[in-house]
C-alpha positions in Angstrom: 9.2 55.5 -42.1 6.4 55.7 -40.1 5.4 52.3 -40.0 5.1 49.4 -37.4 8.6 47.9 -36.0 9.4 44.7 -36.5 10.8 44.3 -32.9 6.6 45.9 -31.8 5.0 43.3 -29.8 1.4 43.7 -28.8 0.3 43.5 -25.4 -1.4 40.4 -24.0 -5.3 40.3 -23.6 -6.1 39.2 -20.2 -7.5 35.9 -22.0 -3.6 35.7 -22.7 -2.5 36.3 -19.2 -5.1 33.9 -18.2 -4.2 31.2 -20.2 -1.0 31.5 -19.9 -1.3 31.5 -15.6 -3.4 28.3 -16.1 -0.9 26.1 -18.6 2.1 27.1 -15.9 0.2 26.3 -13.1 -0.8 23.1 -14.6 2.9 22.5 -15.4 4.2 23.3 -11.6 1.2 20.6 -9.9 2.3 17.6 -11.9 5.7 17.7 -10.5 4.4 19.0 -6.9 2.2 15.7 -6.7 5.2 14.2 -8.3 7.2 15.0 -5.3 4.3 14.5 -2.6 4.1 10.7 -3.9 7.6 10.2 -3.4 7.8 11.7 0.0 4.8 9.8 1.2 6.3 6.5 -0.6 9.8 6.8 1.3 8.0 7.2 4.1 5.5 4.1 3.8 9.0 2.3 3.1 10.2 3.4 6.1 7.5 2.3 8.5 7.5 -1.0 6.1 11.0 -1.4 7.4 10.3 -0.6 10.8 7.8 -3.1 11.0 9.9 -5.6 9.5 12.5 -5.1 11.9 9.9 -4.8 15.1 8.7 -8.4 13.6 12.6 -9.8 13.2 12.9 -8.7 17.3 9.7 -10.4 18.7 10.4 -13.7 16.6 14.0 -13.8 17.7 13.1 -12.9 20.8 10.4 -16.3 20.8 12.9 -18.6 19.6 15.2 -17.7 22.3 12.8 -18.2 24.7 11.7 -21.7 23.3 15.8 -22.4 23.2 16.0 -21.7 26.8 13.3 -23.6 27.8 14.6 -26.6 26.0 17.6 -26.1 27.3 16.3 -25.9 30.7 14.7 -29.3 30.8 17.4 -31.0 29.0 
């Protein structure tokens, strides 16, 4: 009756602790870099767009000059 428990558990070595802090943290910067990639991707989209759409404006803008001027001489 004076033996171990079943339900004992040892404590953890600080190798334990340790190793155990460095597969977590390796588990939380995949996902975080994850995350940063995405953000930074949406926002290259964005600027992508915007340029896009500041192109669209200075080429309509051209063609409605050169319609006016060849309206203007016709």
């Amino acid at each position: 009756m004076g033996g171990i428990s079943e339900k004992f558990v040892p404590e953890p070595t600080g190798e334990d602790i340790l190793s155990d802090v460095i597969n977590r943290l390796h588990r939380l910067k995949d996902p975080a870099r994850w995350n940063v990639f995405h953000k930074q991707l949406l926002v290259q989209e964005e600027k992508d767009r915007e340029n896009h759409n500041n192109q669209d404006i200075a080429c309509n803008s051209k063609k409605k000059k050169s319609n006016n001027n060849h309206t203007n001489m016709g």
